[in-house]
N, C-alpha and C positions, 0 to 999 in steps of 0.2 A: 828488587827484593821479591822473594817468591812469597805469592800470596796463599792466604790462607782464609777458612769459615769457621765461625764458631757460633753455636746456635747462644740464643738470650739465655736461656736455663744454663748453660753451660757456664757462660761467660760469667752468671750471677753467682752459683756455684762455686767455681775458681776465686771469687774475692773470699767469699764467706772461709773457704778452708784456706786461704792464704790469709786472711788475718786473723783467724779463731786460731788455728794452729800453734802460730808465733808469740802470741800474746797471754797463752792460758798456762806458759811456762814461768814464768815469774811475774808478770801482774798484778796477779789479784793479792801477793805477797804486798806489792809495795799499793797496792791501794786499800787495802786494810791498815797498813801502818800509818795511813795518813787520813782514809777517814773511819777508821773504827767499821763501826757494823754497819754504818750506812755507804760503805763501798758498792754497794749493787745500786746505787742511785748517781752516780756519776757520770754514766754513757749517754747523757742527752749531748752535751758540750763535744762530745767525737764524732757521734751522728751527725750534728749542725757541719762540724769541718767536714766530714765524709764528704758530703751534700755539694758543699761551694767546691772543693775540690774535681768532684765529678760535673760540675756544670762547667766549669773551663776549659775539662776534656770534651764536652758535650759542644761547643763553640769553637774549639779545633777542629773536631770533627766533622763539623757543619761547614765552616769556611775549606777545607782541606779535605774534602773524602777521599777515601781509599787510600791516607796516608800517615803512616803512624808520628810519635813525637818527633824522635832525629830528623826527619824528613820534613816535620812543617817547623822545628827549631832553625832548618836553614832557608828556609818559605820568606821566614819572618823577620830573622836577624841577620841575614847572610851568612858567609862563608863564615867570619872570625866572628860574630856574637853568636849567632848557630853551633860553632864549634866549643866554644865556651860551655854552651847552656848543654850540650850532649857530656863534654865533660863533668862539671857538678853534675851531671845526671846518674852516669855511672860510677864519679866516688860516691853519690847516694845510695848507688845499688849496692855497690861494695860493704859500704855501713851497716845495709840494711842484712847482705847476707853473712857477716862476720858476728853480728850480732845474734841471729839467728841460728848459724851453725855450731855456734861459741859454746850458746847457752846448751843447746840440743845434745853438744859433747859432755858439758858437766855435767848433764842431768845423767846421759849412759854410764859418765864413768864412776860417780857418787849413788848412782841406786843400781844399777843392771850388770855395768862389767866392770866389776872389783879390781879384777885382776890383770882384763885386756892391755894390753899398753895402746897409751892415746893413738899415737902413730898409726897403729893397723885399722883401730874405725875410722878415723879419717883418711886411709886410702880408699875402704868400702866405700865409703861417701865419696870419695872421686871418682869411684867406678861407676856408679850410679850413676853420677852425674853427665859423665861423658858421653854413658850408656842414652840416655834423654836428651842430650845434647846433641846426637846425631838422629833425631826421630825433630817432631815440631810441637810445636804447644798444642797442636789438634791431640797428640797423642796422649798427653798430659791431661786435656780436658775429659777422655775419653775413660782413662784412667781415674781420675777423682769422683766421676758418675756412678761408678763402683763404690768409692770409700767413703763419700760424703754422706750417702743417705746412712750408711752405719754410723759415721762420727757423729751424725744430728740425732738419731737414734737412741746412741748413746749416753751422748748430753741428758734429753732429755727422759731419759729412763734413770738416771743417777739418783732423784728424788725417791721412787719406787723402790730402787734395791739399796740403798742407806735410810729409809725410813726410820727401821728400831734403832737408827743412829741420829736423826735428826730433834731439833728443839726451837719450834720456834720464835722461840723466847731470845734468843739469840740474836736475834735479829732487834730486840728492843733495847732502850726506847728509840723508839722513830725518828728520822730527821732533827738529830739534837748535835751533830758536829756542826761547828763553824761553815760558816757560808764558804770562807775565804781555803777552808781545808777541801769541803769537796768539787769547789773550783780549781784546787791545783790538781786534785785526782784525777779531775775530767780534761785539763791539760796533758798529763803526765800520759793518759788512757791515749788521746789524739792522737799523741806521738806515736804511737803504733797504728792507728789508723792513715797517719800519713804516708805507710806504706804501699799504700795505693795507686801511690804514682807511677808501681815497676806496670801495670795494668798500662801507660799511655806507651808503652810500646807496641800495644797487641788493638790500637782505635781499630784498624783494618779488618780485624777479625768479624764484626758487624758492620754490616754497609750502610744500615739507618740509622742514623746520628737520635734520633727519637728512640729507637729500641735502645741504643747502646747507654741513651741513659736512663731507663727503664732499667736496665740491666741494673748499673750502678747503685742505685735506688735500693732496688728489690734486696740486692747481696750487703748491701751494708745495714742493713734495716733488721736482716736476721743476725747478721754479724752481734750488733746490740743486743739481739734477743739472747743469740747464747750465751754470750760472755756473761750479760748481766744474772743469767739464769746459773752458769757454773760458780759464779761469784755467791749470788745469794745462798745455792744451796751449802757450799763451802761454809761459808759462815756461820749455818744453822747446823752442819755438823761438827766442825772445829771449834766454831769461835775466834771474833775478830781475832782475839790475842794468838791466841794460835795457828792462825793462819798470818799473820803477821809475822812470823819467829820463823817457820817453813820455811826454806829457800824453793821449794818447789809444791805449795800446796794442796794444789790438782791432783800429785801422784800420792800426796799423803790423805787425800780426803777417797781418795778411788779406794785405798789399800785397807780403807773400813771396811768396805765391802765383803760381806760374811753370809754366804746363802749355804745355809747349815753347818755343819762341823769339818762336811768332808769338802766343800768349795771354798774356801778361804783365800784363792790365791787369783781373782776374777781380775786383779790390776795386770797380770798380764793376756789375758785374751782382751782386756782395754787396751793396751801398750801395743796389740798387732793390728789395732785399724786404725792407731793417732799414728803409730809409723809411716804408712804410703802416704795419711794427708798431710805428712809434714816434710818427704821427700817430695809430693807435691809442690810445696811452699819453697822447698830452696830450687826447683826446676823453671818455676817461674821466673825469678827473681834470675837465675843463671839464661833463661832466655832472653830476659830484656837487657844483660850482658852481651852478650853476643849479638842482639841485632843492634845494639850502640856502636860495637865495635865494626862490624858492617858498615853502618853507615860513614866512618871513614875511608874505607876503601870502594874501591871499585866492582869489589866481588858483589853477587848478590846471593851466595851461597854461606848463613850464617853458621849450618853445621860443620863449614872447615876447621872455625876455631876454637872447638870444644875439647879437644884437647890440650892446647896449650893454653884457654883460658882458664879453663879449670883447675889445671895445676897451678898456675901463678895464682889465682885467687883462694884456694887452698893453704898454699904456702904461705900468703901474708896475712893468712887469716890465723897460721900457727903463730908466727913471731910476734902477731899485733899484741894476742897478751901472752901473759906471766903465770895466769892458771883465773879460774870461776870467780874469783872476786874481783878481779880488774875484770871482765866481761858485766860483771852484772853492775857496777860502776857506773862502768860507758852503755850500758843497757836503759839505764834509771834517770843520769844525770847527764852524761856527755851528750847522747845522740838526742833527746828530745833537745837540748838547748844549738845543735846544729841544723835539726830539724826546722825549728820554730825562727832561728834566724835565716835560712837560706832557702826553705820551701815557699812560703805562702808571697816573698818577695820576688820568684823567680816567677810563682804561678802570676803573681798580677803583671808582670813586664808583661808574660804570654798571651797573657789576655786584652791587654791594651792595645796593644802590635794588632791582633786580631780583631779589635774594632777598627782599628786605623784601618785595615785592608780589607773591612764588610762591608759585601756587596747590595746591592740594594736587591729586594726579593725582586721576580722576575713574573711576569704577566701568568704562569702557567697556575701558578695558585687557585688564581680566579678559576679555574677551568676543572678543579674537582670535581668528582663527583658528587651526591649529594651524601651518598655511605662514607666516603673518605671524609666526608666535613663532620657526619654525626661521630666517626670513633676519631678523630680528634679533638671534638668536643667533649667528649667522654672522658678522653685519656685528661685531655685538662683539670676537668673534672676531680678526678682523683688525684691527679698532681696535688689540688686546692685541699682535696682531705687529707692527704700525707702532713700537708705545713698544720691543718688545723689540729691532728693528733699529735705533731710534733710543740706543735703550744699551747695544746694542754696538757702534754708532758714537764713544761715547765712553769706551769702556773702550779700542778700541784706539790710541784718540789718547792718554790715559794711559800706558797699557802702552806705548807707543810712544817719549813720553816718560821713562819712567823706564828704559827698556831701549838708547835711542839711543845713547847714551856710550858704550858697552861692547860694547856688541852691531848694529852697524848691518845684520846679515842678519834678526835679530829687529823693529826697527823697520822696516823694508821691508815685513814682511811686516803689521805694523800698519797701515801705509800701506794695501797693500792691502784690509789687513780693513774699513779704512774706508771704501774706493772700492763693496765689495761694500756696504755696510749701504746707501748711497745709492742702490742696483739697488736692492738689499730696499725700501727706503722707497717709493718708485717703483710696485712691483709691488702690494704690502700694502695702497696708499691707492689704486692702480686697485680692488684686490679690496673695497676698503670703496664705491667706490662704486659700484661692480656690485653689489653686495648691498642699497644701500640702493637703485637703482633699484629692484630686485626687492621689496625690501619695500614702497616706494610702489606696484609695482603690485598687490601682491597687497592692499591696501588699497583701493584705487580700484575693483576685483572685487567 
């Protein structure tokens, strides 16, 4: 397999527009329907799976460097459990880009092109694909360096330019839906962060098993930030209820957007920087296709098959459904319940196997220096503060909970205490991965 570099910011980067992307298309729909206006409090419970999920990449990585999934899938189960486990990997991929591409047609063909016939965009989208499909994820990550700072940008400017639309009354009362409703949101939310897994094709991309989950870290930490952020503001302009009824309530909350009489039409110069990070999102996903496929053959060249991967998985990406309501269906209900049965049982065989064959550390440890021991003491460090703003994230959705009835100045202020832990997490997984930079270079010295 030809190898490849991709810096930490990069690599962190790529998660963020790979799951914010995919996810801010129908979402925040079905988690308003389920917890009302306290939808923007559900992202602790995806964050936690994010977390374990990249720590079992972080311990492949460590027993196996310089080798991505399919390569330590056959490390560890051999030839026929290896071959298994690259399969369910790429009908997972499959899921994950039929979903995503499914959804990203209905949305063009219900708001943008009335008239197009399906057929012709999604040739466009196979030309694209192919087009990417014969470059490498370097060129993809190189690519989103470009469109990520505008789509974080943008996110965050949303609140500014729908202001004389916002109310945030809307948002009240505080932490008053059932425990058990915004427990299945923050399920429901998972499911799309378990898309994370098309990333254990690209472990090779960072050669320090410590940076690469610093990376992980850092990208899913903002990931939370935005969504919860495009969530909340959504709601304080729509209204649960009407974001609830929206089958796309992002493009219906953007198309507020009114800066004077003569700019009214701002959703689409938003509609031309969400485009590249969401042909981003299916190149990803279309490259951890291809190097699966690789690893059955003998080639170590993955761009031969982007041609005829692309078409077949386009094709069955047409026939699988019937039109936008069977996609958002299997969006909502199908894929988190294949998800939640076949993910986290595959990730623990993975991880077991991989204790069974850990090596015992090796004498050179002892032989640091004294600068490589302080910035991995650092880095630990902030690892410890990451979990301790990650649980006080969920003490004050509890306390919040249990104080709402009675007390709604107290729950408010829960509210907030959880809006800061997401700053906290944010800042804590930047400082871990400034630390492990630091510690990779003072290695490399």
């Amino acid at each position: 397999m030809r190898r490849y570099r991709i810096s930490q910011r990069q690599f962190g980067w790529l998660i963020v527009s790979y799951l914010v992307t995919s996810a801010i298309i129908n979402l925040p729909q079905q988690l308003s329907r389920i917890a009302a206006q306290d939808a923007w409090l559900t992202q602790w419970f995806p964050l936690c799976y994010g977390i374990c999920v990249c720590y079992v990449f972080y311990r492949l990585a460590k027993l196996f460097p310089g080798k991505n999934f399919f390569e330590i899938s056959t490390e560890l189960a051999g030839k026929w459990g290896g071959g298994f486990l690259k399969l369910i990997f790429l009908l997972h991929m499959w899921f994950i880009f039929a979903r995503d591409s499914m959804l990203f047609m209905g949305f063009i063909k219900t708001n943008l092109l009335l008239r197009t016939p399906y057929e012709i965009t999604l040739l466009l989208l196979f030309i694209v694909l192919v087009y990417y499909g014969k470059t490498s994820v370097e060129v993809s990550a190189r690519v989103n360096d470009i469109f990520f700072v505008f789509l974080a940008l943008m996110v965050f400017a949303l609140p500014l330019l729908l202001s004389n639309e916002m109310s945030i009354t809307q948002l009240e009362p505080s932490v008053v839906e059932p425990a058990g409703d915004i427990g299945l949101a923050g399920l429901m939310s998972a499911s799309y962060y378990g898309d994370i897994v098309a990333f254990a094709a690209f472990l090779p991309g960072i050669t320090n098993p410590k940076s690469l989950l610093a990376a992980f870290r850092h990208g899913l930490s903002l990931t939370v930030l935005l969504i919860t952020w495009l969530i909340a503001t959504g709601i304080t302009v729509l209204g649960a209820d009407i974001m609830a009824k929206e089958n796309f309530p992002t493009y219906a909350m953007v198309q507020q957007i009114h800066i004077t009489d003569f700019l009214d039409r701002v959703e689409i110069f938003e509609f031309s920087i969400y485009f590249p990070s969401f042909v981003i999102n299916l190149t990803i996903t279309f490259f951890a296709v291809l190097i699966g496929l690789t690893s059955f053959t003998k080639s170590n060249n993955y761009q031969f098959y982007s041609r005829s991967a692309g078409l077949f998985i386009l094709l069955t990406c047409e026939f699988a459904f019937s039109g936008t309501p069977d996609v958002a269906i299997f969006a909502n209900y199908g894929f988190p319940v294949y998800m939640y049965a076949v993910q986290p049982i595959g990730l623990l065989i993975l991880l077991l196997l991989a204790w069974r064959k850990s090596k015992p550390s090796d004498t050179a440890a002892g032989q640091r220096t004294e600068q490589e021991k302080k910035s991995e003491r650092s880095w630990r460090i902030w690892m410890r503060v990451t979990h301790l703003w990650i649980l006080f994230g969920l003490v004050c959705i509890v306390a919040g909970m249990c104080l709402s009835k009675d007390y709604q100045w107290a729950a408010r202020i829960c509210a907030g205490g959880y809006a800061v832990s997401l700053f906290g997490t944010v800042i804590s997984t930047y400082m871990e991965q400034k630390r492990s930079i630091e510690q990779q270079t003072g290695s490399a010295a």
